[in-house]
N, C-alpha and C positions, 0 to 999 in steps of 0.2 A: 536584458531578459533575465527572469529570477529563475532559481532552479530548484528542482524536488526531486525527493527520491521518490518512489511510486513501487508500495507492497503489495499487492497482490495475493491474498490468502485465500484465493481457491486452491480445489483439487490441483493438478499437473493435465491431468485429463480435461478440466476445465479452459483452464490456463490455454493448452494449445488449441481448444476452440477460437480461442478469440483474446487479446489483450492488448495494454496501452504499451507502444512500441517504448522500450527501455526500462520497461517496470520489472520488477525483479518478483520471482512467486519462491513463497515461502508459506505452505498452508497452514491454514489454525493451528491444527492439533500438532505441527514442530514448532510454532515461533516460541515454548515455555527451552525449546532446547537450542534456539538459534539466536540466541539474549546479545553474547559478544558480539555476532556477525551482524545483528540489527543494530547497533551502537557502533560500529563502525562505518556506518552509511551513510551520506551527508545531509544534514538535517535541513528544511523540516521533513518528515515523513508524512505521507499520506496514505492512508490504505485503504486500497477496495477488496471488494468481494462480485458475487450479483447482481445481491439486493440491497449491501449496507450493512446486516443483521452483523455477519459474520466479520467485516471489518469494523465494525461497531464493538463486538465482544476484544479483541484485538489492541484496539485503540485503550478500550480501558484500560486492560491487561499490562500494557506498556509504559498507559502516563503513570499507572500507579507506581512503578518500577524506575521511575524517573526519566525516560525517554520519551519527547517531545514529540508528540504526536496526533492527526487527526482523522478521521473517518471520512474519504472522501465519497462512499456509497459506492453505488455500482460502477463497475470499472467503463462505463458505457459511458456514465455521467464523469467522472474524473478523464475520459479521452474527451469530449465537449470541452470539459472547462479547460483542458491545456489549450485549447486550440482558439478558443474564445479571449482567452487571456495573453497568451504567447510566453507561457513558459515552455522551459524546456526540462526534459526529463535527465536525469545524471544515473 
């Protein structure tokens, strides 16, 4: 079974609405101040959001930074795709 970290850049208030069990939330507007804490996480990274947009903005933000990363869209569709796939979350 392969394993992913799983970001989560909504709000906190969004976040306990609803998320993929093990995913760790760190919103947009900290991840310019959470650099080391995201680099110590075990790769690959996948980040959602909602809708994608804001893990989308995210994802750039970080591979330009040199951390390996990808926009898994709404955290609705990255819980699907663990579950479709049989990874597991770390």
């Amino acid at each position: 079974m392969n394993k992913i970290t799983i970001i989560d850049v909504r709000t906190p208030q969004e976040f306990m609405g609803g998320h993929v069990a093990g995913s760790i939330n760190i919103p947009l507007n900290e991840i310019p101040f959470k650099i080391q804490e995201i680099r110590q996480h075990k790769s690959p990274l996948t980040l959602c959001c909602a809708s994608g947009n804001r893990s989308g903005q995210a994802a750039v933000y970080l591979n330009q930074l040199g951390i390996e990363c990808s926009n898994g869209g709404s955290w609705l569709d990255v819980n699907q795709m663990i579950s479709e796939q049989e990874l597991k979350v770390v």
